[in-house]
N, C-alpha and C positions, 0 to 999 in steps of 0.2 A: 504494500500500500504506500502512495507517497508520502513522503514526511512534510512537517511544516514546513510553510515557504517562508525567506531569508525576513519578511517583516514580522513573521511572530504568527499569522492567523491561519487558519485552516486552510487547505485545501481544496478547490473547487469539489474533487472528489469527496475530501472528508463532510465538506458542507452540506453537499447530496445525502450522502451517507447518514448525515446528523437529522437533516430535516425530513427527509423520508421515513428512518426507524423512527424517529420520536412521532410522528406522525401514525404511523404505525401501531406504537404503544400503545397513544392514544385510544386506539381501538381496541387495544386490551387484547390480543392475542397472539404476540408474540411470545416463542418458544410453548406454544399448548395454551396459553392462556384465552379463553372463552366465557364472554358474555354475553346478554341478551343482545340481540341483532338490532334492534330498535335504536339501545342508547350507545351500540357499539363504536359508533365512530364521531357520537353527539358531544366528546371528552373536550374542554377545552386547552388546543395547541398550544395556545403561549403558555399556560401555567407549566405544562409538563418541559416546553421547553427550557424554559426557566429553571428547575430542576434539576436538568440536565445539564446546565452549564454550572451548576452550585459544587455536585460531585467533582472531588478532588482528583485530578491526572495521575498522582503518582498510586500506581498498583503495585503493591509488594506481594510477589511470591516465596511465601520463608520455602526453607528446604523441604522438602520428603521428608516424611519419617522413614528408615530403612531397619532392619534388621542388626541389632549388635550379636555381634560374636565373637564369644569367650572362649580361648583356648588354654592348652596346658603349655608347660614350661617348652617343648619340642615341637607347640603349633597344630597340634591333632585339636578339633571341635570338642569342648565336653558340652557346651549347650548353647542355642539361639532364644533369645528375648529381646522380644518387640510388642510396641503401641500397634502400630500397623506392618504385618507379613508382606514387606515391600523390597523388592532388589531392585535397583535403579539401574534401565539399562540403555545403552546410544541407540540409536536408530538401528544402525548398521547390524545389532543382534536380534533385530525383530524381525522375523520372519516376512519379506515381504508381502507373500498371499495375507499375511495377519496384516498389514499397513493396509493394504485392497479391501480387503472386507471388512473394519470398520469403517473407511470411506465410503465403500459402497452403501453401509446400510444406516450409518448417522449422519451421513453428508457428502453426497454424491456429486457436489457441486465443488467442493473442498477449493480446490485447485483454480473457479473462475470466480469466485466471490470475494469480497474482504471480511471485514467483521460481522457483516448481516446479510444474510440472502433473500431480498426481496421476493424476488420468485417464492422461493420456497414458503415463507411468511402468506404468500398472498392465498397461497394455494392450501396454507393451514388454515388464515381465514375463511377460507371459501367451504372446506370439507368442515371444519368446526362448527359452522352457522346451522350447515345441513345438518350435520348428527346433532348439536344442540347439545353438546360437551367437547371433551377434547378429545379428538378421533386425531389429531395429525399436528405436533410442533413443530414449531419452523427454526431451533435454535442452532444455530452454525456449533462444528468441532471447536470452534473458538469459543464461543460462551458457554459450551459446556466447561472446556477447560476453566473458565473464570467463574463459572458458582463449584467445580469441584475444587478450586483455591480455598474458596470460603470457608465449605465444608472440610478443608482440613485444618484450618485456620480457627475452627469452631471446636478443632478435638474431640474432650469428652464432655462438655458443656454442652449438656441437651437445647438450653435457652439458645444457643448459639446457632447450634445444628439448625436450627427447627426455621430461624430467622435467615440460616443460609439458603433454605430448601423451600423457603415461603413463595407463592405463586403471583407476588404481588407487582402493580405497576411499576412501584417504584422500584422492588430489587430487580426488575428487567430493564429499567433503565440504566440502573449500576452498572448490571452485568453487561449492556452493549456500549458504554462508552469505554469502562476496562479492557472489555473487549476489542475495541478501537485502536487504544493504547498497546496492545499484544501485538496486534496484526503490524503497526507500525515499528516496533522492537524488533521481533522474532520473524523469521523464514516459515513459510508453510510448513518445511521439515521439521522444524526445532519446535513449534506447533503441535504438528501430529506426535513428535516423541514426549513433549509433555504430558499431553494428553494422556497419551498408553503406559506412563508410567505413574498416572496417579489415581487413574478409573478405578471404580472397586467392580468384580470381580465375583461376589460373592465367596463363601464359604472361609472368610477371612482374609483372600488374596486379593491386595491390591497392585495394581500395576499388571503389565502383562507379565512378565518373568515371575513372578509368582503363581500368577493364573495357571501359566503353564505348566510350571511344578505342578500344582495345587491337583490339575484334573487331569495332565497327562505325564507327568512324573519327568517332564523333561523341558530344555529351554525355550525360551520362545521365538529363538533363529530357527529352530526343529519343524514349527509346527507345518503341518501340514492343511490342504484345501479343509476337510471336512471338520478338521478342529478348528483353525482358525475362525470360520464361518460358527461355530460353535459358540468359541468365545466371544466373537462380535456381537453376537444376539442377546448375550447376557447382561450387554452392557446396559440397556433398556430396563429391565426390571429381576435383578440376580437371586431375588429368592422367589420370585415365582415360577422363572426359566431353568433356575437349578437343576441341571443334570443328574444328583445326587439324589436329590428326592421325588424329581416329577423327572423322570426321562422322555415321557411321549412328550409334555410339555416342551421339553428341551430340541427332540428333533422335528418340532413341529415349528417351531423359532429357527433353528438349523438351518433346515430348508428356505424361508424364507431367503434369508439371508442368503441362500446360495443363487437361488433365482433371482436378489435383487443382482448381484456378482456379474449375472448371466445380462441380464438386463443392459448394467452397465461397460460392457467388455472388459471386466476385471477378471472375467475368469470363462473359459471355452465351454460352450452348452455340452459338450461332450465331458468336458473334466467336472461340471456341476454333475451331471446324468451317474457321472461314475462314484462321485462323494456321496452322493442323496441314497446311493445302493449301502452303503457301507454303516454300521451301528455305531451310538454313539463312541465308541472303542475306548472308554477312560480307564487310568489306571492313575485311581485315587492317590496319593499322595496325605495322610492327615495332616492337620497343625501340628507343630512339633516349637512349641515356643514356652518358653522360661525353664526355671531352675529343676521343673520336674522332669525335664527327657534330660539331665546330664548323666554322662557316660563314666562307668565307674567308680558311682554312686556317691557320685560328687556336687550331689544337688545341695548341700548346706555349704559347702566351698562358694559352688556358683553363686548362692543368696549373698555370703559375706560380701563377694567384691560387685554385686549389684549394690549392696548399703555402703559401702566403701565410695563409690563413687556416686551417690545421692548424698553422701553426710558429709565430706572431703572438702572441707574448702579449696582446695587445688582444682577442683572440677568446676567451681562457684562460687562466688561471693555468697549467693542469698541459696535457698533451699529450693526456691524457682527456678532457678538458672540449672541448680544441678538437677531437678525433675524435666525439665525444658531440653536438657543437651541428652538425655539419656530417652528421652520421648522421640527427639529428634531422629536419634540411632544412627545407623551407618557406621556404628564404630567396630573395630576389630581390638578385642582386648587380650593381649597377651598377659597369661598371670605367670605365677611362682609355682603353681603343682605340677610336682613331679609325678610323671603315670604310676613312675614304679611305686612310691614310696606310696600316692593313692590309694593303688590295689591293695597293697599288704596294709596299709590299717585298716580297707574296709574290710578285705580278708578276715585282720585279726577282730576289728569290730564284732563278729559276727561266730568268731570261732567259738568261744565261752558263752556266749549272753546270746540270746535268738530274740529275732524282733516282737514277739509277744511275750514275752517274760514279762515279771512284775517288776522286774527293774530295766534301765537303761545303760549301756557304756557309750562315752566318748574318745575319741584317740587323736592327738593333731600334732604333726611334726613341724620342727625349727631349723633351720638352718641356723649354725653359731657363726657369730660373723657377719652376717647378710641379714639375717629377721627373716629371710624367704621362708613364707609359709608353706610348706613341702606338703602335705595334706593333711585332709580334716573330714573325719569318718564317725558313723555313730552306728550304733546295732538298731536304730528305730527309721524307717526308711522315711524319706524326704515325700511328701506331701501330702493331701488332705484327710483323703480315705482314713476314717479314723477304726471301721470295721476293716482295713487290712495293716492297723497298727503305724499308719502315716504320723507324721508330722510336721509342721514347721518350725519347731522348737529348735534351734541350733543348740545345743549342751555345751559346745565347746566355746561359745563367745560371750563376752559380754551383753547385757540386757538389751544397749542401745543400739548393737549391731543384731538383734535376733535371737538373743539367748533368754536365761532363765531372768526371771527376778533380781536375782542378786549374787548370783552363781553360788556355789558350793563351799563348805567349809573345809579347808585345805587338812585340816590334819598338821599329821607329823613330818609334812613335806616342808612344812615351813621350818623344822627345826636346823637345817644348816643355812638358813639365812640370821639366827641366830647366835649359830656358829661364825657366823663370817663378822658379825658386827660386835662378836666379844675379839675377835683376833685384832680388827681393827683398832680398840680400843687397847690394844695390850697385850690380852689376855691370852695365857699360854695354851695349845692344845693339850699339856699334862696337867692343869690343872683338875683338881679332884671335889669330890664331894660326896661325901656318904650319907646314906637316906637308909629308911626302912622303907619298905615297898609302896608305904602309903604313907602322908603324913599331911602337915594342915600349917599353911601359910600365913601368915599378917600382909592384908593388902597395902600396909602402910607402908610396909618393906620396898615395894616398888614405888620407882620415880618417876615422872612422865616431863616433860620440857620445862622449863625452870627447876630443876632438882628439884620437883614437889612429888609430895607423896599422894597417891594414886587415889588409896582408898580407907578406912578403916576398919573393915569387915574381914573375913576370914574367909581362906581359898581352900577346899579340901581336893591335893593331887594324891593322884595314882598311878605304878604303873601299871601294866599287862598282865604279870605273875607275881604272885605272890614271891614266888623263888629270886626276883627281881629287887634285892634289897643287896646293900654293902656299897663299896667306895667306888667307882667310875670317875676315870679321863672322860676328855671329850671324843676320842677315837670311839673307844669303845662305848659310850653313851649315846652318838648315831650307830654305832652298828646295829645294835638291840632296841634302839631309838627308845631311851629310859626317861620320862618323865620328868621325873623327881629331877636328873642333873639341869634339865634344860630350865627348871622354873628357875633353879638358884644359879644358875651361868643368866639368865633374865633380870633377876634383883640385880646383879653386879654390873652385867651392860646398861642396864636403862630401859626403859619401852621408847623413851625419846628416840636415842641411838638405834635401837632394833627397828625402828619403822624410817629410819631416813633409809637406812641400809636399805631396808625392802623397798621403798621405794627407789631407790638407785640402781634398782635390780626390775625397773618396771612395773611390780608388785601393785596392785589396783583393787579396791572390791569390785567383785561383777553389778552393783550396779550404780557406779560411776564416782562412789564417794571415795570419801578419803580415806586411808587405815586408821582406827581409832588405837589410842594408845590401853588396851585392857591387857590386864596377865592373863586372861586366855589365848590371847593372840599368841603369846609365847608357842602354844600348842597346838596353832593352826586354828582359834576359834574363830575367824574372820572368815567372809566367804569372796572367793575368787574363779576366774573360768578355769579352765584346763590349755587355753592357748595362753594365757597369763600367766601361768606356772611355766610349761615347756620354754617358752619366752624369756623367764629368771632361771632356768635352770639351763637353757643356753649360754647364761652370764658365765657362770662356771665355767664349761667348757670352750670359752673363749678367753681363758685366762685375766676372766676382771671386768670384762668389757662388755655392756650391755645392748642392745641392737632391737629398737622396736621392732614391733613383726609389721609386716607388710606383703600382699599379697598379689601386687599388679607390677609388672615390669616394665612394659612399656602399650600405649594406646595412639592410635591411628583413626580420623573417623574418615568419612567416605571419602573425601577426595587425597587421602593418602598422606595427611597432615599427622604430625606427629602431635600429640596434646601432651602438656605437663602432668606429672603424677608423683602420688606422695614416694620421699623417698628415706629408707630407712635411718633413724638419728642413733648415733651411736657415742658413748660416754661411760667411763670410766668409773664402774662403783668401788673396784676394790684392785687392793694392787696384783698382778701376777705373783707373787707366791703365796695373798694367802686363796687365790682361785686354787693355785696346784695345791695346795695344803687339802681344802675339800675335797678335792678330786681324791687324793689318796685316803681321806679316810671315807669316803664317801665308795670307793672301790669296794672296801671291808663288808661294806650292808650288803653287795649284792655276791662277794664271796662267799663269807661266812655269817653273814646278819640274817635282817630279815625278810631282805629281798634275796634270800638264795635261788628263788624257784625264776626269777627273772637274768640270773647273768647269762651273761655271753660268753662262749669260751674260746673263740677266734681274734680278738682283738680287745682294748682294755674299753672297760664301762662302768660307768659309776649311775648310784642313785640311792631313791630312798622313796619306804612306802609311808602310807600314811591311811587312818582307819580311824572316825570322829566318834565322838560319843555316842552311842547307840547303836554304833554301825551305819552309821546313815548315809552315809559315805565311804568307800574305800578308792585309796590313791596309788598308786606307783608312778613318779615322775624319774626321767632318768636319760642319761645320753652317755654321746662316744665325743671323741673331740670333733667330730661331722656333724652329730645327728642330735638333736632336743627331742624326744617325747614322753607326753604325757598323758596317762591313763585315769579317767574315772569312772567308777561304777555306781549306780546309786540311783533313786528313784525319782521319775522324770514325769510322774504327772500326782499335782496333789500336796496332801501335807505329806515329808518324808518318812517312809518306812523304815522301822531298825531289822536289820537284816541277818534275821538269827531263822531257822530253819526254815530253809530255802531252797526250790528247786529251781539253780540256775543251767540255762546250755544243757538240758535235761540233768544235770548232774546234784546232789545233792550238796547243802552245805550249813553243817548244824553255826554257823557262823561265817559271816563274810569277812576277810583281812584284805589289807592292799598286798601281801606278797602273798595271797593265794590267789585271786582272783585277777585284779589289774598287774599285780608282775607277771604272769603267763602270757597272757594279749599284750601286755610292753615287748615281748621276748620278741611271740610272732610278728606284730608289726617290725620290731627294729631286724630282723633279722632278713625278712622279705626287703624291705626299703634299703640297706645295706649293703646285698649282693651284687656281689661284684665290683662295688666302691673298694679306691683304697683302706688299706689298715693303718691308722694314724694310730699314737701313742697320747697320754697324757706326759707332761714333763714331768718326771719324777722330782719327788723331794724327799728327805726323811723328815716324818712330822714326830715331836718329841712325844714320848710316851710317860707315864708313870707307871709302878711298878701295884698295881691296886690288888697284889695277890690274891686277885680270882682269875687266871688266865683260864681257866677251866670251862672258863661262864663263855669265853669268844666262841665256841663253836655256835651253828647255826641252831633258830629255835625256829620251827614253826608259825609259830602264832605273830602277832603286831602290838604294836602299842596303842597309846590315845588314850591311854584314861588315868586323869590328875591322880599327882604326886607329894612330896618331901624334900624338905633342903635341912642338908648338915655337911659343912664344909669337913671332908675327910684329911689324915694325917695323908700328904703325898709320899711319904717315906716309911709308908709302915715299917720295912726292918729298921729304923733308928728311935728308941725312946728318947720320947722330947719331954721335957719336962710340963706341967700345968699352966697356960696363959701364953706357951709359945705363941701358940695360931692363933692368928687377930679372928675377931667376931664379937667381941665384949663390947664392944663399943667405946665411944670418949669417957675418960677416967675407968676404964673397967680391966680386967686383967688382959691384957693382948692388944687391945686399944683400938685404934679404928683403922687398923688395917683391914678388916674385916675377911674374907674369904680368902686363902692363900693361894698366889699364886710362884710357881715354880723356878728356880735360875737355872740355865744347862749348862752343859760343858760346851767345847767350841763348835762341836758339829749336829749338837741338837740332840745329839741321841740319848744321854742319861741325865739324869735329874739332880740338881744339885745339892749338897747337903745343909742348906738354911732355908727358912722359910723369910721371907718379910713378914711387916704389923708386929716383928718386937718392938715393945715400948719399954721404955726405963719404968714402966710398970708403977709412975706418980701422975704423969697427967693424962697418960691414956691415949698414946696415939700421936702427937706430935713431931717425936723424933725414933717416930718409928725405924726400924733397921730394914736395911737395905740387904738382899739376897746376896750371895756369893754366885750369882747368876756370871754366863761366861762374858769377859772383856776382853775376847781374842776381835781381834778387826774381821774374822770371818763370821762373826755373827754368832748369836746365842738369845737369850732372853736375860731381861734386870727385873728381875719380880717388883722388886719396888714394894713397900709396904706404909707404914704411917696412914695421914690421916688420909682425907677423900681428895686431895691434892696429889696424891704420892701413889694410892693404893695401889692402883692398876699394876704399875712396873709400866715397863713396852719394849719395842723392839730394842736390838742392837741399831747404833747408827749405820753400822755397816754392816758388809752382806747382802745378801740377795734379797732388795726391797727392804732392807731394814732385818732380816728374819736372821731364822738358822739356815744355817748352810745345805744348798740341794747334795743330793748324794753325788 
C-alpha cells in the first residue's frame, strides 16, 4: 500500500480507502456485522468519521507467546511450559499448499486488496441482509491478524478477551485503521506469516507449527493438500470443526475448503478429487506442557526453576515483568541437573519409601564449589492426582519456592555446624565432657548476643542409650552423635556464635525467617529444607567455602539473546583446616558411627545422620569432596507422624533412624550419581584426640540419637590425678574459677594431649589469673587452652601452622 506522501496527509488511495470503509461501517457490516436493513446505512458519516480519525496510529504488536524449554545440564528436554502451545515459525517452513488454503478460504482476494476488501464487504452486505444475520464476513487476513493482536494482548483477562472479540462499530473501526497501519508497514508475506503464526488452532495449538504437531505429529513445511485444507477450515470456528471430537464435522469443512482451493486455482481439480478421497488421516499428538510431562521425574526440579525465575529479581524488577517474560516464552532454559545424578536419586527416592506409604522421602544433590543443583527427587510423584499419591509439595525447598511450611527439623545434622563454631572460637576437638546418659540443664547457662542469658527454666537432654553415658571428645561425640557433649560444647560456644556460623554456612528456616537463638537449636530443633542442608554440608566439603545453590546456567529467549541469571555467591565461613578437621571426624560417623549402613567404600565420604524427637523426622546428610546430598524421610501431609512401627518400602521398622533409613537411599543415590566421576580425596589432617578411656564405645551402634541430654565437663586426662578445683567450672570466686569447661594444650603435631588443664586460679579470686595450658608453642602449630576468666577461657589457635591449627599429617 502507499505510504504517506512527503507533506504529512494521506494518500489519494489511503483517503479512498478511509472514506469508503468508514462508510461502510457505517452500515454496520463489516467483517459479519448485520443489522436491520432499514437503518442499515441510515448511520451518520461524519460522527463515525470522526472516530476514526480520534484512534491513535501507533499499533503495537508485543511478541508471541512461545513455548519455554527446560533442559538438563547436557541439553536433552526434561519438560515444555507454556501460556500458549506456540513455535514461531518464517514463512519459508510453512508448507506452501498451507499459505494457499488459508488464502483460499479466508481471503481469496489476499494478494489484490489493501487493508479492506470492498468487494468482499459488499457482497457480505448483500448475503447478510438476505439471510437477516450473518451468513458471510467480509474481514480481510489483515484484520483478522489485528483483532487476533488484541486477543493476545487481552491474555487471561476475560474482560479483555471478550472486549477484543466484541462485534461492535466501533472495534471495526479500530480494527480497519490498524489494519491500514499493517498493510503500510508489512509485505503481504510478513502479513500472511503473522497471521499463521498467531491463529488459534484449537485443541490448545496456536500458530501453524503447533497445529501441525498438534493433529498430524509433524511440521508445518510437511503438511500436505488434505491436511492443510484441514487446518485452514478450522480456522473459522476450532471447536466446533474439531477433528478430534466431531470428525464428519471436520471433513465436511475439509472439503469445503478444498473446492474453495479448486475454485481459486490454488490447487488442481484432480489433486482436490484425490485429497477429498482420503480420511481425515490424524495422528494426534497430546499437550505435553508444564512440570508434569518432565522426564526422569524431574517435575519438582522443573517447578523450582519455573519459581526461580518468577521470584528472581535478575528476571524483573517487579513480579509482573517476571510473570510477563515467562508468559511471553520462547525461552530455552538450560539448568544444572545432571541426568545421571537425577536418575539415581529418583532411583534411590523410591528404593526404601514407595509413593503410597504413610511417609515421604526427599533426596537433592550439590555440587561443592559451584551450588549446581545436581538433582532433586522425592518418593511422592509430581502432580495433582491425589488418588494416584501426586503432589505439588516440593519437600526438598523452601516454602517460598514450593515447599512445606516451614520445612523440617534438622536433627543431629546440625551438630557439626556446632562443631565448626566451637573450633572457630578456640575450642579444641579433644576437649571432653562427661555426662550420664540423661541429665537437666539451666537455661541461664546459655548466652545469646550481648552475652545475655537465654532463659531461666530448665532443659531436660538425652541421649539414645542408656549405655551412652561417660567422658567424650568431640570426635567421638559426632560419631555416636551424643547429646549431652553437644548441649555443653553449646553453653561454651554461645547460641550467638552457633547461629552466625550456621548462617555462614547458608543455614535458613524453610520458611524464610531467621534462626532463632534456642538451646534446642543446638540439636537440630529449628526446621530447615533438605537442599538447605546439602547446601551447608557442601560448605565442608569445599574446605570452608560456602556456594549458594543455584539451579539455571545459562537462558536464551526466542531470538537467541542471551538473558542474565542469578549466579552463585560464594564466601568464606570457616577456615580450610577447621573444614578438613570435620571432614575427618565427620568420616568416623559413616565408618564406625552411626551412619555405618551409608558409607562408601571406593572413595573417602563423610556425614552425619540425624532422627528429631518422636521420630518425626529422620536425616542423613553427607558428601564426597564432589558430591552434597541430603536425605529426609518423614511425613508429608498433615500434622507429623512419630515413626515407631512402620511399614516402610514394604519392609518393616519397629522404629525409624537416619542411619537406617535415609543412610541406605544417601548410599544408592551417591553411589548411582558418582559413577564413573573421578575419586577425589579429603585433605587429610590429624584432628587431636583425648584419651576418654572408653575406646571400646567407637565401634558402630545401630541405633541414632536426638533425644536431650547432660553437661559435666570430664577430666581430659583420666590417667593423671588432678587434685580438687583443678578444672574450672566453679565459677568467679569459686574453687577453679571461671575458666569454666576445660579445654586441652597438645604437643606440636596435634596428636597427644597435654598435661595441664587451664581455669587454674590462685584459688582467692576465682578466675582472674587463671593458668594458662602447657599447650604446644612449636611454630608448627598446637593449641593454648587458655583458661581464666570469660576473657581468656576459650584458649585458641596456635599463630602459626596450618590456618592457625595443628599440624596436617
Amino acid at each position: 500500500m502507499p505510504n504517506k506522501r512527503s507533506g504529512g496527509g494521506l494518500s489519494g488511495t489511503q483517503q479512498a480507502a478511509k472514506f469508503l470503509g468508514v462508510s461502510v461501517l457505517s452500515g454496520a457490516v463489516l467483517a459479519g456485522i448485520a443489522l436491520p436493513v432499514a437503518g442499515g446505512l441510515g448511520l451518520a458519516a461524519k460522527g463515525t468519521v470522526e472516530s476514526f480519525d480520534e484512534i491513535p496510529m501507533d499499533f503495537k504488536r508485543p511478541p508471541l507467546s512461545q513455548k519455554n524449554r527446560i533442559l538438563d545440564s547436557e541439553g536433552n528436554l526434561i519438560a515444555t511450559d507454556y501460556y500458549r502451545d506456540r513455535t514461531v515459525v518464517p514463512l519459508k517452513k510453512i508448507s506452501p499448499t498451507m499459505r494457499k488454503a488459508i488464502v483460499a478460504i479466508e481471503d481469496s482476494r489476499f494478494y489484490e486488496h489493501g487493508a479492506i476488501d470492498l468487494k468482499s464487504v459488499m457482497r457480505a452486505l448483500n448475503r447478510n441482509a438476505q439471510q437477516g444475520g450473518v451468513a458471510e464476513g467480509g474481514s480481510t487476513l489483515t484484520q483478522q491478524y489485528v483483532k487476533n493482536v488484541f486477543v493476545e494482548q487481552a491474555g487471561d483477562d476475560q474482560e479483555k478477551v471478550a472486549e477484543a472479540t466484541q462485534q461492535t462499530i466501533g472495534r471495526k473501526i479500530q480494527e480497519l485503521k490498524y489494519a491500514i497501519r499493517i498493510e503500510e508497514e508489512l509485505s503481504k508475506e510478513q502479513i500472511l506469516e503473522n497471521y499463521l503464526n498467531i491463529t488459534f488452532f484449537g485443541q490448545q495449538a496456536y500458530g501453524i507449527e503447533a497445529a501441525a504437531r498438534r493433529y498430524f505429529s509433524k511440521n508445518a513445511a510437511d503438511l500436505e493438500l488434505h491436511e492443510a485444507a484441514l487446518l485452514a477450515g478450522l480456522v473459522q470456528s476450532p471447536t466446533y470443526y474439531d477433528p478430534v471430537n466431531y470428525p464428519d464435522r471436520a471433513v465436511k469443512r475439509r472439503n469445503i475448503v478444498l473446492n474453495r482451493m479448486a475454485e481459486t486455482g490454488a490447487a488442481t481439480k484432480a489433486d482436490v478429487a484425490a485429497a477429498k478421497k482420503k480420511d481425515l488421516g490424524l495422528k494426534v499428538s497430546k499437550p505435553r506442557s508444564g512440570c508434569i510431562t518432565a522426564t526422569d521425574k524431574a517435575g519438582f526440579f522443573c517447578d523450582y526453576v519455573r519459581k526461580v525465575i518468577l521470584t528472581d529479581p535478575v528476571f524483573g524488577k517487579t513480579e509482573e515483568e517476571r510473570k510477563d517474560l515467562w508468559k511471553r516464552g520462547g525461552l530455552t532454559v538450560r539448568t544444572t541437573l545432571s541426568p545421571k545424578a537425577q536418575k539415581a536419586s529418583a532411583d534411590a527416592a523410591t528404593s526404601l519409601v514407595y509413593e503410597d506409604d504413610p511417609v515421604a522421602t526427599a533426596v537433592v544433590q550439590v555440587e561443592p564449589g559451584t551450588g549446581k543443583i545436581l538433582s532433586m527427587a522425592q518418593s511422592r510423584p509430581y502432580g495433582l492426582d491425589q488418588n494416584k499419591n501426586q503432589t505439588l509439595l516440593n519437600l526438598s525447598v523452601d516454602n517460598d519456592m514450593g515447599g512445606s511450611t516451614s520445612g523440617f527439623q534438622v536433627g543431629s545434622t546440625f551438630k557439626p555446624i556446632v562443631a565448626a563454631a566451637a573450633m572457630a572460637e578456640g575450642i579444641s576437638p579433644a576437649s571432653t565432657y562427661k555426662s550420664d546418659w540423661k541429665t537437666v540443664f539451666d537455661e541461664s547457662d546459655f548466652t545469646v548476643c550481648g552475652n545475655k542469658p537465654y532463659g531461666s527454666d530448665e532443659w531436660d537432654v538425652q541421649n539414645e542409650l542408656e549405655s551412652e553415658k561417660g567422658t567424650w571428645d568431640m570426635t567421638g561425640a559426632l560419631s555416636k552423635s551424643i547429646n549431652t557433649y553437644f548441649v555443653d560444647l553449646g553453653q561454651k560456644v554461645g547460641l550467638c556464635d552457633i547461629v552466625k556460623m550456621a548462617e555462614k554456612m547458608g543455614v535458613k528456616r524453610g520458611d524464610g525467617e531467621s534462626l532463632e537463638q534456642l538451646p534446642a537449636m543446638i540439636l537440630g530443633g529449628q526446621n530447615s529444607s533438605p537442599l538447605t542442608m546439602a547446601s551447608a554440608y557442601a560448605t565442608f566439603a569445599n574446605r570452608g567455602t560456602y556456594c549458594s545453590p543455584v539451579a539455571i546456567e545459562k537462558i536464551t529467549d526466542a531470538d537467541g539473546k542471551k538473558l542474565p541469571v542469578p549466579r552463585t555467591k560464594c564466601k568464606r565461613a570457616m577456615s580450610e583446616h577447621i573444614a578438613d578437621s570435620i571432614n575427618k571426624m565427620l568420616k568416623g560417623v559413616v565408618e564406625d558411627g552411626t551412619g555405618t549402613r551409608a558409607g562408601l567404600t571406593d572413595r573417602d565420604n563423610a556425614g552425619k545422620t540425624g532422627t528429631t524427637d518422636g521420630r518425626k523426622d529422620a536425616w542423613f546428610v553427607g558428601y564426597t569432596p564432589n558430591l552434597s546430598t541430603a536425605v529426609w524421610v518423614g511425613d508429608d501431609v498433615g500434622t507429623p507422624m512419630e515413626m515407631y512401627d512402620l511399614t516402610i518400602g514394604g519392609r518393616y521398622y519397629d522404629k525409624v533412624c537416619g542411619g537406617c533409613l535415609p543412610g541406605p537411599i544417601w548410599k544408592t543415590a551417591m553411589r548411582g550419581a558418582l559413577k564413573g566421576e573421578p575419586v577425589e580425596s579429603f585433605n587429610d589432617v590429624q584432628v587431636p584426640r583425648a584419651d576418654t578411656g572408653d575406646k571400646d564405645r567407637d565401634g558402630g551402634r545401630g541405633g541414632d540419637d536426638d533425644k536431650p541430654g547432660d553437661r559435666r565437663p570430664g577430666n581430659p586426662f583420666p590417667d593423671i590425678t588432678l587434685p580438687p578445683g583443678l578444672i574450672g567450672g566453679g565459677g568467679n570466686g569459686g574453687p577453679g574459677g571461671g575458666g569454666g569447661a576445660s579445654t586441652m594444650g597438645g604437643t606440636t603435631d596435634g596428636a597427644t594431649v597435654g598435661t595441664s588443664v587451664g581455669g587454674v586460679t590462685d584459688g582467692g579470686t576465682g578466675g582472674d589469673t587463671g593458668g594458662d595450658s602447657i599447650g604446644a608453642t612449636s611454630t608448627t602449630g598446637g593449641w593454648d587452652a587458655g583458661g581464666g576468666n570469660g576473657t581468656n577461657g576459650n584458649g585458641g589457635w596456635q599463630t602459626s601452622g596450618q590456618d592457625g591449627g595443628w599440624t596436617p599429617r
